[in-house]
C-alpha positions as CSV (number, residue, x, y, z in Angstrom):
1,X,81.0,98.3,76.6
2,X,82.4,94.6,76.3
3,X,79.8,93.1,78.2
4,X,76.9,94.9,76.3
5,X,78.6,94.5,72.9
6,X,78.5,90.7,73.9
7,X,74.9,90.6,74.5
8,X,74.1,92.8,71.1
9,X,75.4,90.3,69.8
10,X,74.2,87.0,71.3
11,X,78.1,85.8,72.0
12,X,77.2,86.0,75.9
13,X,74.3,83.2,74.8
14,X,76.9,81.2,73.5
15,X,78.9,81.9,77.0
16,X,76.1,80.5,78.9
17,X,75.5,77.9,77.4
18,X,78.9,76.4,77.6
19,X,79.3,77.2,81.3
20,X,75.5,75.7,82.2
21,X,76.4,72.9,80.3
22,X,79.7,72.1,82.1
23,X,77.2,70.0,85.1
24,X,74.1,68.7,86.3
25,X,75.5,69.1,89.8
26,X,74.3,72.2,91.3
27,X,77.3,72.5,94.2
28,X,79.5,72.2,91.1
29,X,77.9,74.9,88.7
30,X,77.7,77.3,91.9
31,X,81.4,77.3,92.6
32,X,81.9,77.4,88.4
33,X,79.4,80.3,87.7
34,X,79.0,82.8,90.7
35,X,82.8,82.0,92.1
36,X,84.7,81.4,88.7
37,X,82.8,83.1,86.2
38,X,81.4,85.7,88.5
39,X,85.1,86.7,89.8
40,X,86.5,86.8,86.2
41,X,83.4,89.3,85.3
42,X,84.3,91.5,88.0
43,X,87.9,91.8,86.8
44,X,87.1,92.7,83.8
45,X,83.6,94.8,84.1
46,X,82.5,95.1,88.1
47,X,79.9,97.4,89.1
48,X,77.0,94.5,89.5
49,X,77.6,92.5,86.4
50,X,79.4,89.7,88.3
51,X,76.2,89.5,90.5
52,X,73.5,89.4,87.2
53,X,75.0,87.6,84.9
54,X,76.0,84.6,87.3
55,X,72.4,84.8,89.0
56,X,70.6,84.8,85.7
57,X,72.5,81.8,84.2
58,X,72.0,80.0,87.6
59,X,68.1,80.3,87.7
60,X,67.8,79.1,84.3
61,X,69.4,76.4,85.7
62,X,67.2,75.7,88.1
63,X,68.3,77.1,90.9
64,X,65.9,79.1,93.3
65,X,66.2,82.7,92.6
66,X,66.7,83.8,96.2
67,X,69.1,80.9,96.5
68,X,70.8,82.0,93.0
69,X,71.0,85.9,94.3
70,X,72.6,85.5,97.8
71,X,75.4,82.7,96.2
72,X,76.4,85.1,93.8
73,X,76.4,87.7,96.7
74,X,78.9,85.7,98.6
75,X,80.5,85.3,96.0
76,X,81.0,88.6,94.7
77,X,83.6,89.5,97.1
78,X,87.3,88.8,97.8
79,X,87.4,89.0,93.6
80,X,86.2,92.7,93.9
81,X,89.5,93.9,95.3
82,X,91.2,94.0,92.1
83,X,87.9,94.2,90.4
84,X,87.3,96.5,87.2
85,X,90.9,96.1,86.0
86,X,92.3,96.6,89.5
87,X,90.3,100.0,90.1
88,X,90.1,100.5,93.6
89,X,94.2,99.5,94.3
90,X,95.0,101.5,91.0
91,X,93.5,104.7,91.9
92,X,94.7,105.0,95.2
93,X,97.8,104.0,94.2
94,X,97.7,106.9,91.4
95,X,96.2,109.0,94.0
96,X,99.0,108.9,96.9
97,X,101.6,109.3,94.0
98,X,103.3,105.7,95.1
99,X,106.5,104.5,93.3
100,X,107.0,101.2,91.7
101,X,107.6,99.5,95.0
102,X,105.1,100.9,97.2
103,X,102.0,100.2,94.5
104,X,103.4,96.5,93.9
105,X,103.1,96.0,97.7
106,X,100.2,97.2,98.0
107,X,98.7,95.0,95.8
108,X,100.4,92.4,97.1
109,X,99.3,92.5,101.0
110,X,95.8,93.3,99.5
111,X,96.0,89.9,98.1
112,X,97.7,88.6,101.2
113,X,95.2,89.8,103.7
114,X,91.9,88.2,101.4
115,X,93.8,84.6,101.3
116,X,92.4,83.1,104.4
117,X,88.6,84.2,103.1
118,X,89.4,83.0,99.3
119,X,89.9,79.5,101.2
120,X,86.8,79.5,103.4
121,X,84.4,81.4,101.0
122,X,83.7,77.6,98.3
123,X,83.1,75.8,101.5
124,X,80.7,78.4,102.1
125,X,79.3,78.6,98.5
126,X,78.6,74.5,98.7
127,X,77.0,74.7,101.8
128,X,74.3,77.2,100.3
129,X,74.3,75.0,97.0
130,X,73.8,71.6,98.6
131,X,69.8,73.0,99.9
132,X,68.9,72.9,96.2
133,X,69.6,69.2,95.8
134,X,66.8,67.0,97.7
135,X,66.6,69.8,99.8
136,X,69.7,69.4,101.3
137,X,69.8,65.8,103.0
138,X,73.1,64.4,101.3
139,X,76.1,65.2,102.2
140,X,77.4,68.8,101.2
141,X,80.6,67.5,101.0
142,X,80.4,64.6,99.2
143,X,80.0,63.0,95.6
144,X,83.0,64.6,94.3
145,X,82.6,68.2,95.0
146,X,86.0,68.1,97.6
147,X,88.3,68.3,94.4
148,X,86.4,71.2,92.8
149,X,86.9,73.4,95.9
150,X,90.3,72.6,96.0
151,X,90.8,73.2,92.3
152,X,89.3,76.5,92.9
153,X,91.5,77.8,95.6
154,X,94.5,76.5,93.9
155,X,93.5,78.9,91.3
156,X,93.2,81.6,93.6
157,X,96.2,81.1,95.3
158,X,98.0,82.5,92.1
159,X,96.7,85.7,93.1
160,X,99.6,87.1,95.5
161,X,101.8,85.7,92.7
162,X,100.1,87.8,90.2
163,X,100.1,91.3,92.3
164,X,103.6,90.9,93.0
165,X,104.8,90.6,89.5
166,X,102.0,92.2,87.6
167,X,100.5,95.0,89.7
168,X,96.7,95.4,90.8
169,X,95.6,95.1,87.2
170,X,95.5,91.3,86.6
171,X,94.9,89.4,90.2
172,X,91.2,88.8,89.9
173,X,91.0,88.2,86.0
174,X,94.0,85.9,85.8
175,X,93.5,83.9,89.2
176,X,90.0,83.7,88.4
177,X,90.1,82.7,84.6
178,X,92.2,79.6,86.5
179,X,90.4,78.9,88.9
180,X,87.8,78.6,86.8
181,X,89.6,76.5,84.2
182,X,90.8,73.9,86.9
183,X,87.4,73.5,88.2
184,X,85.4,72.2,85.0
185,X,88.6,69.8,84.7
186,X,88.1,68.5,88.8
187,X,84.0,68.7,87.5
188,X,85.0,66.7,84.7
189,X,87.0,64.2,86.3
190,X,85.8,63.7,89.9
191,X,81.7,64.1,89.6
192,X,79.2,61.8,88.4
193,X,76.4,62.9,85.9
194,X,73.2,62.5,86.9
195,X,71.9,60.8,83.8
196,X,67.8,62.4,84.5
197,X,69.5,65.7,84.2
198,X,71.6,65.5,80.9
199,X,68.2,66.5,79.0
200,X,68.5,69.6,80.5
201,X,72.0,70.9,79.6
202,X,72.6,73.5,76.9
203,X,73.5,72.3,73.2
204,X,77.2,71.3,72.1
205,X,78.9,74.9,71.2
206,X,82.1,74.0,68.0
207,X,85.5,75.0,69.0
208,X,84.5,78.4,66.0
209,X,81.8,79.9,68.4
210,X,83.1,79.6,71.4
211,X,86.1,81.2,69.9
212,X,84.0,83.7,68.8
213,X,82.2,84.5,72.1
214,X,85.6,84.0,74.3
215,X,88.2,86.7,71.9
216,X,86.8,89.7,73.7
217,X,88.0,88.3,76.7
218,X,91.3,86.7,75.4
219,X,92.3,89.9,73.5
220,X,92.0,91.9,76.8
221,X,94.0,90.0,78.9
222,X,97.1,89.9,76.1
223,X,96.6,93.7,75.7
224,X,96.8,94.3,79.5
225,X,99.5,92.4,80.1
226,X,101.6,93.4,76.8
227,X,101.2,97.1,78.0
228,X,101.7,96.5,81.6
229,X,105.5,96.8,82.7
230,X,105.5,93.0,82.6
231,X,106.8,94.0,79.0
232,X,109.2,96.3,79.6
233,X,110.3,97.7,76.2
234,X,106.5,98.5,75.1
235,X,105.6,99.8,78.4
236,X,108.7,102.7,78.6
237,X,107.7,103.0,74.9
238,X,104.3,104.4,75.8
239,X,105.2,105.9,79.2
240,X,105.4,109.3,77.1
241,X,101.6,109.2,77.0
242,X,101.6,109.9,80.5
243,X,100.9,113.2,81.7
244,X,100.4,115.7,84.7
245,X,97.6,118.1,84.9
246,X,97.5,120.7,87.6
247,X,93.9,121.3,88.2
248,X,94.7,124.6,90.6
249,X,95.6,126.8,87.5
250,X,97.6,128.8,89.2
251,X,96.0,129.0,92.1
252,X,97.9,126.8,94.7
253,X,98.6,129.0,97.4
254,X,95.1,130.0,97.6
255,X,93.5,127.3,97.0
256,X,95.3,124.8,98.9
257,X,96.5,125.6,102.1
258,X,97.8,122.3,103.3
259,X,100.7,123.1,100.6
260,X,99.1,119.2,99.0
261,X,99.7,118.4,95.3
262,X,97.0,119.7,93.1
263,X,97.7,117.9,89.8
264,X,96.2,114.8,88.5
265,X,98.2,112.2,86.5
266,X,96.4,110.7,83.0
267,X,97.4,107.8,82.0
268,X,95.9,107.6,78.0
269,X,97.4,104.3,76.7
270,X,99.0,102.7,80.3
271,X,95.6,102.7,82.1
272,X,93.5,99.5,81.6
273,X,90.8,101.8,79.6
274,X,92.5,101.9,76.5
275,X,93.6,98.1,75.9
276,X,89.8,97.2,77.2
277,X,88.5,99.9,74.7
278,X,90.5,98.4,71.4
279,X,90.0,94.6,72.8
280,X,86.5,95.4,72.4
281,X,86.4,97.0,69.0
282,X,89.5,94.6,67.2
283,X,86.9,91.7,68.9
284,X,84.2,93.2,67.2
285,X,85.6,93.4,63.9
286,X,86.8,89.8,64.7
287,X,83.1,88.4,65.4
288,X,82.3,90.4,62.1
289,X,79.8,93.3,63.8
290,X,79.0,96.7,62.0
291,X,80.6,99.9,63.1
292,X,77.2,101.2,63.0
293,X,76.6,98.7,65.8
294,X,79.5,99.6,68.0
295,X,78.9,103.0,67.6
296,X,75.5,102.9,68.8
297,X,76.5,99.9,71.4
298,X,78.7,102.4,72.9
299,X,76.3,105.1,73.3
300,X,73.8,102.9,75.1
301,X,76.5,102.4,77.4
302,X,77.6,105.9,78.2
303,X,74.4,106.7,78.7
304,X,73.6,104.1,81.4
305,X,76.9,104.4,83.1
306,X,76.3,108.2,83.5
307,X,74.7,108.3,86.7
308,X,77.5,106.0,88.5
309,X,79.7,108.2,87.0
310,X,78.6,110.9,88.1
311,X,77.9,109.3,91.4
312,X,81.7,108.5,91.3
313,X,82.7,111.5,90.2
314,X,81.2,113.6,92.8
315,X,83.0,111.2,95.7
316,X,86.5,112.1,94.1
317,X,85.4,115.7,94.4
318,X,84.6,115.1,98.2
319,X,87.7,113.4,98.6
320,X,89.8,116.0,97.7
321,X,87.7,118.8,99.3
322,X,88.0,116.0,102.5
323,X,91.9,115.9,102.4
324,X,92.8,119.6,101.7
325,X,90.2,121.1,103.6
326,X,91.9,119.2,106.7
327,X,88.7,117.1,106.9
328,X,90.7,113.7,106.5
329,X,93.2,114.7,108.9
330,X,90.5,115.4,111.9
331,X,89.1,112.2,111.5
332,X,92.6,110.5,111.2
333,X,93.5,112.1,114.6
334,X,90.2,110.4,115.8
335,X,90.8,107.1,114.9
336,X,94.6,107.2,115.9
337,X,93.6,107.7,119.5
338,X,92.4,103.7,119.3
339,X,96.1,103.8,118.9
340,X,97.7,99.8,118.2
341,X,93.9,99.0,117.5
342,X,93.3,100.7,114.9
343,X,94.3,97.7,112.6
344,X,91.5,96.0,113.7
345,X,89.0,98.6,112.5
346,X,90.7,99.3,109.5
347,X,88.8,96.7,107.4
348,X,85.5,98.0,109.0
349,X,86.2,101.5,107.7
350,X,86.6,99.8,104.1
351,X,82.6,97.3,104.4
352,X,81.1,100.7,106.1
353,X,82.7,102.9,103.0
354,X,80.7,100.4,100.4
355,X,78.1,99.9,102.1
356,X,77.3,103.3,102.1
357,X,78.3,104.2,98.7
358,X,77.7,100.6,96.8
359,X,81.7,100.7,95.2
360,X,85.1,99.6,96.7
361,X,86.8,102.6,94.9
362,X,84.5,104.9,96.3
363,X,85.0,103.5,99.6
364,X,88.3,103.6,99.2
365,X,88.1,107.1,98.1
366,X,86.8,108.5,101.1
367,X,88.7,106.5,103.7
368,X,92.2,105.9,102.2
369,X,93.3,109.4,102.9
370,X,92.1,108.6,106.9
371,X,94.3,105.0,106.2
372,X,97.0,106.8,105.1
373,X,97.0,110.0,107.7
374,X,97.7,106.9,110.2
375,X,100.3,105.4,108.5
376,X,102.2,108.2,108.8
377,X,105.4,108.0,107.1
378,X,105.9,104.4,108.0
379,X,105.1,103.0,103.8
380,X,105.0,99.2,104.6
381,X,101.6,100.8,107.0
382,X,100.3,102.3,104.4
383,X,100.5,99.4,102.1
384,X,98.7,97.2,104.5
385,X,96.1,99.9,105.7
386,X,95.1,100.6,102.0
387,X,95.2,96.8,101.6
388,X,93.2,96.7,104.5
389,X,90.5,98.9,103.6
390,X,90.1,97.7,100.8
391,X,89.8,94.4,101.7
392,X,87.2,95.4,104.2
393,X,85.6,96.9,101.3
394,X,85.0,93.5,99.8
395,X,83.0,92.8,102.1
396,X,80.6,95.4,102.1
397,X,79.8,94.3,98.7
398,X,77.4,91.8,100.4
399,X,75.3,94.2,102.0
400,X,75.9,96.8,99.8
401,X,72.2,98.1,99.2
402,X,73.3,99.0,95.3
403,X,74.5,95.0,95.1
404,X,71.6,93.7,96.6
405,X,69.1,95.7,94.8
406,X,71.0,94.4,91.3
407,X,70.9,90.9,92.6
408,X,67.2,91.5,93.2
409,X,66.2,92.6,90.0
410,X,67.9,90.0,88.4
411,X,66.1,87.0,89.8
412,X,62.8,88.8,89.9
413,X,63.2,89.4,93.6
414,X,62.4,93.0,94.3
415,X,60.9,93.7,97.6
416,X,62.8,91.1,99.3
417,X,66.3,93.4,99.7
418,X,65.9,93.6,103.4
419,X,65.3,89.4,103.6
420,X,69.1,89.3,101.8
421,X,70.4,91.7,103.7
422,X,69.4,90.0,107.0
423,X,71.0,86.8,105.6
424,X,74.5,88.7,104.0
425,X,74.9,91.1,107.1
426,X,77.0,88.4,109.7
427,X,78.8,87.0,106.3
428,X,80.0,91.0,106.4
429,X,81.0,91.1,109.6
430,X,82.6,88.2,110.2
431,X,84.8,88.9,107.1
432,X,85.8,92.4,108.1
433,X,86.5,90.9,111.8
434,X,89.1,87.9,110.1
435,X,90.4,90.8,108.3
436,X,90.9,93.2,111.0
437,X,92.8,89.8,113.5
438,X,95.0,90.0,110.1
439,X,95.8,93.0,109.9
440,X,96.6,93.4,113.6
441,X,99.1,90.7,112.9
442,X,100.4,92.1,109.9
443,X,101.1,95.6,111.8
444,X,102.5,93.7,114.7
445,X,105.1,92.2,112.5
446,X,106.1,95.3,110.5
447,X,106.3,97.5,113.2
């Protein structure tokens, strides 16, 4: 609703056009647009926008279209973790009914186990950015770029800080919104303009419009965190909006077996819906837009999002009918016989999960019960399994057909899916395969 309220109203134009006019160097406006500003959009929106809207502004900035699709696919991964407001951690979280504790550490090893690939990933990023300039005969590492991938993984660093004190809610906004923020000041500061190029950089934005364009964003991130038990006294104050809703009517003992807990938990005010949803509309206001326009702004959007949520929806319903039908618990039993391996495939369970269903939460949805089941009652495990999966689940994003097809349509590139999958697909595994070595480790040490 944010993101399509922003381009009803132009303010993503004026978003553009300060990020494309940050560089001339294309290594530069790679790691800025599709690494930066493509992480911070998936913290706050996800499902594909972090892939189109970084794409888009890249070919208009000359960038080749398959070159601008498969960045931006690259890129679109370790942020996805905590991507949507922290979706895919949050709702496994909710749905294993962990404390305090248990959901804090789970969003920190998530953030733990993606660290080594949030490092390698820019390098990456350049490599594929460097082609576009003179086809790739200078240096990729040269010219001043070295800074600007620093400045970026500096920023992402912050991200195990973040999960520990915050929860799964803020790590890829925050960290990224950072990241992003140090790398236009390394741009700034350590790369050379080339002066042929300046023509085509977007018009000056005033300190007012970009304002304007930017409170959306701002207004989330102050109503997240002034909700989120960061502020204690408002968030106990709204913790009565919480409540429990036992979905068997009645009916447990016939309808589930396995003795499980039928009941799901609403959060009305404490989940990151509501402070997205009033951000939105107090933004709106703000920027001076009609009701009339939000109203109908809104619709538009419930009306495309209903087939991915109905998509989504259906997976929750398979997940439950998985875990109390005993499902989950066969295929936990098969897994468990690769016995201390099984932290190496965990990850692979997670990039098999999205590729198949295009979303980290519905990967996570239909394999964190199996992560789990293995665990046992050992908690740290099931911390660092979920963490695992998900993880693993980032990956998948990259040859996640739904991602690719979006990244294909957005540069104009349909019909050349399977050429970008061929390309993404060892990116995938190689990531799940660092992931699962961590994990191993991790397991190792907490026995």
């Amino acid at each position: 609703f944010a993101y399509d309220l922003s381009v009803k109203t132009g303010k993503i134009e004026t978003i553009k056009s300060m990020l494309g006019s940050i560089s001339t160097d294309k290594r530069a406006q790679a790691l800025i647009l599709a690494w930066g500003f493509g992480g911070f959009i998936e913290g706050i929106a996800g499902y594909g926008t972090a892939v189109a809207i970084p794409a888009a502004i890249m070919v208009s900035l000359g960038f080749t279209p398959l070159s601008a699709a498969l960045i931006c696919l690259i890129a679109n991964s370790t942020p996805t973790a905590f991507g949507t407001v922290g979706l895919p951690v949050t709702t496994m979280i909710s749905n294993f009914h962990f404390n305090v504790v248990e959901a804090r550490e789970t969003a920190f090893y998530t953030s733990l186990l993606l660290l080594v690939l949030t490092c390698i990933i820019p390098f990456i990023l350049v490599i594929m950015a460097n082609k576009e300039i003179d086809g790739g005969k200078n240096a990729a590492f040269g010219r001043g770029i070295l800074p600007v991938v620093i400045a970026s993984i500096i920023g992402y660093l912050t991200q195990p800080f973040i999960a520990k004190a915050m929860g799964a809610e803020l790590p890829t906004i925050l960290s990224s919104l950072f990241a992003m923020i140090l790398m236009i000041v390394a741009t700034k500061i350590f790369i050379k303009e080339d002066e042929s190029a300046k023509s085509n950089k977007g018009q000056a934005i005033t300190g007012k419009d970009a304002f304007m364009a930017w409170i959306p964003y701002i207004l989330m991130i102050i109503l997240i965190i002034g909700t989120s038990p960061v502020v204690e006294a408002v968030h106990k104050a709204l913790e009565p909006t919480t409540t429990q809703f036992n979905f068997a009517l009645g009916h447990e003992a016939a309808w589930f077996k396995d003795k499980g807990n039928p009941s799901v938990i609403f959060k009305w005010i404490l989940a990151p819906a509501a402070p997205l949803f009033v951000a939105t509309v107090i933004a709106g206001f703000i920027q001076g837009v009609k009701p009339k326009v939000m109203a109908e702004t809104l619709k538009e959007t419930i009306l495309s999002k209903l087939p991915s949520v109905v998509v989504i929806m259906g997976i929750v319903a398979l997940s439950v009918v998985m875990k109390h039908s005993g499902m989950i618990e066969s295929i936990a039993k098969g897994f468990a016989a690769t016995g201390k391996f099984f932290p190496v495939i965990s990850p692979f369970l997670g990039t098999i999960g999205t590729f198949v269903t295009g979303s980290d939460l519905a990967s996570n949805l239909l394999f964190g019960g199996v992560q789990v089941n293995i665990a046992g009652s050992h908690d740290a495990l099931k911390a660092l399994y979920i963490a695992a999966g998900t993880g693993g689940a980032t990956g998948g994003k990259m040859i996640s057909p739904q991602n690719i097809a979006i990244a294909a349509s957005t540069v104009g590139l349909m019909g050349k899916e399977g050429d970008m999958l061929k390309f993404t697909v060892k990116y995938s595994i190689a990531y799940a395969a660092i992931l699962g070595i961590l994990t191993f480790i991790g397991a190792g040490m907490l026995g």
